[in-house]
C-alpha positions, 0 to 999 in steps of 0.5 A: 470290400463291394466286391467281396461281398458282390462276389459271395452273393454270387457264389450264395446264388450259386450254391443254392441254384445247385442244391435246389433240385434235390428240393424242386425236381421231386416236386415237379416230378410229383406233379407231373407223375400225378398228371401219368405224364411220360418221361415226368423224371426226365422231365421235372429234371430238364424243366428245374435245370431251366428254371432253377439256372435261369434265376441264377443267371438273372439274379447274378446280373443283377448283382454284377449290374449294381457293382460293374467293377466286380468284372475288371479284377485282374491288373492290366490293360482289357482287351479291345471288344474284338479282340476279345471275341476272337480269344474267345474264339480262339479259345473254343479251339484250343480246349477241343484241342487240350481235351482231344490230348487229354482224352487219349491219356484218359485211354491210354489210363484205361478210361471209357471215352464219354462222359456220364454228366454230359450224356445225362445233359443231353438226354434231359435236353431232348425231353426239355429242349429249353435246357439247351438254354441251361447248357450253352447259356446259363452255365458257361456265364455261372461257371467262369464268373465263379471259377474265373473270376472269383476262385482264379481271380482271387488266388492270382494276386496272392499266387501265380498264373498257373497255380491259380489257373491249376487250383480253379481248374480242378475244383471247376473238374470236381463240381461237374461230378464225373470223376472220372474224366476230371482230366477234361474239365481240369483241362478245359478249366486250365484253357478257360484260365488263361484266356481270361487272362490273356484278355482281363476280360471274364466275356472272352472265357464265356465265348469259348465256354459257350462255343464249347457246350454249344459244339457238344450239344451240335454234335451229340444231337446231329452227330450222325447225320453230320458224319452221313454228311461228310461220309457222303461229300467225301465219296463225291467225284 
């Protein structure tokens, strides 16, 4: 029953972190537009991402501190802590992998390569650097503890692995509002899964998900100068 209701805290935190902005953002757009502060849309949107994910995350530590068990759901023996770091490794690999295929049946489906949500992330990132925080941090902690834990967790004991695996990674694709490559976050989702549960431990899923974002970020922020790089290196005797 604690953990029941841990578990509906977090998901309340959740729900009000996310419709927060439609609130928060346009009053500190106003603020900032009052002040003809360039880029004040950009902005008010990168500063309420830190901020309004930042307290989310706080407050579902909180909530997990004062109910430690809430984190030790799924049967079975726990992982060492090394071990769990290196599936969380092993797992940031897999899902490039996972995405790399699914990204060629989004092609071949006729779908344009690159997502909408991530690019807008990125872009509200150059305007708030701190975002970053938002995007590496605070999201993959927010999103496994509710899509693994709670909406996987709670649907393995009454189903199977790939039925709860499968459920928690299309409503992980369907919150990202990109639905057209809903194919990548499912996947992702999918992989995320099955590393929670190959370790029983949410912190193996979050390493891989940070590693992710953290990639994504590398790369979209020094994408070119990388491939210069490498163009470069190759062409050395």
């Amino acid at each position: 029953m604690k953990q029941q209701k841990t578990g509906l805290y977090i998901l309340i935190v959740y729900c009000l972190m996310q419709l927060s902005g439609a609130l928060f953002a346009p009053l500190i757009y106003k603020m900032l537009e009052s002040r003809d502060v360039k880029d004040a849309e950009l902005l008010a949107s990168g500063w309420w991402v830190f901020i309004s994910m930042g307290l989310a995350t706080l407050i579902t530590l909180l909530l997990i501190r004062k109910n430690t068990i809430f984190l030790s759901p799924l049967k079975g023996k726990q992982t060492t802590f090394g071990r769990t770091v290196g599936w969380g490794v092993i797992g940031f690999f897999l899902v490039l992998l996972g995405q790399g295929i699914a990204a060629n049946i989004e092609i071949k489906l006729g779908v344009e390569p690159g997502s909408e949500n991530t690019a807008q992330f990125i872009e509200i990132a150059h305007s708030v650097p701190l975002a970053i925080f938002s995007i590496v941090l605070f999201a993959p902690i927010l999103e496994e503890l509710i899509f693994r834990r709670l909406i996987f967790g709670s649907l393995l004991p009454k189903t199977n692995f790939f039925i709860a695996a499968a459920v928690s990674a299309i409503v992980f694709g369907i919150i990202h509002f990109d639905f057209t490559h809903i194919l990548l976050y499912a996947v992702s989702g999918f992989i995320f899964a099955f590393i929670y549960h190959k370790t029983k431990r949410i912190m193996a899923s979050m390493i891989s998900h940070m590693l992710l974002n953290g990639f994504v970020v590398l790369f979209q922020f020094y994408g070119e100068s990388i491939q210069k790089f490498l163009e470069t290196y190759s062409q050395m005797p």
